[in-house]
N, C-alpha and C positions, 0 to 999 in steps of 0.2 A: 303672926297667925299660927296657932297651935292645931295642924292636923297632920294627919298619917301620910307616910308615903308612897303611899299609892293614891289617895286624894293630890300629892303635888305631882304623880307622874300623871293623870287625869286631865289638871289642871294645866299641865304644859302640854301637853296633846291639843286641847280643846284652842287655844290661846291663837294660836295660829291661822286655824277653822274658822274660830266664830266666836272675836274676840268679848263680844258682850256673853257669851257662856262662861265665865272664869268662876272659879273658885273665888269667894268674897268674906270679906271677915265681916264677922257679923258685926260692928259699929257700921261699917261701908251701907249691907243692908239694911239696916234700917235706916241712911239716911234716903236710899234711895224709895226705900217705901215710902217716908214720909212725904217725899217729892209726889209720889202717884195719889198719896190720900188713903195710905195705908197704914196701922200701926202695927208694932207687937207686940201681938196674945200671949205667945212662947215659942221658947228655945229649948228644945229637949237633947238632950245629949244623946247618942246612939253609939253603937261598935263602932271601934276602927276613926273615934275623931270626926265621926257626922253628928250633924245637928239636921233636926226636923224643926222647919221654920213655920209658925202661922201665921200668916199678914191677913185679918179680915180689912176692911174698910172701916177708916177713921169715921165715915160718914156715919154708920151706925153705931148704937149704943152699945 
C-alpha cells in the first residue's frame, strides 16, 4: 500500500484502539463495500498519499 508516513504512524496508533479503524488499501475497500451494498463512484487522490473515497449504494442507479 502506497501512503505517507504519517498515514502509517496514524495507522499504528489507531490499530491497537479500534482495530476495525486501520488504514486500508483501497482493493480491501471496495471489497468490503461491496459486502455492505456499496459501490465505487471514485478515488480522488489528495496531499500527502490520501484518497477521498465515495461509496454511494449499489442499490441506486
Amino acid at each position: 500500500m502506497r501512503t505517507a508516513p504519517s498515514n502509517g504512524a496514524f495507522d499504528a496508533s489507531l490499530r491497537p484502539r479500534t482495530p476495525a479503524w486501520v488504514v486500508r488499501d483501497l482493493a480491501d475497500a471496495k471489497a468490503f463495500a461491496t459486502a455492505a451494498a456499496l459501490r465505487l463512484a471514485s478515488a480522488d487522490e489528495m496531499r500527502a498519499g490520501n484518497l477521498t473515497v465515495v461509496l454511494p449504494s449499489a442499490l441506486q442507479p
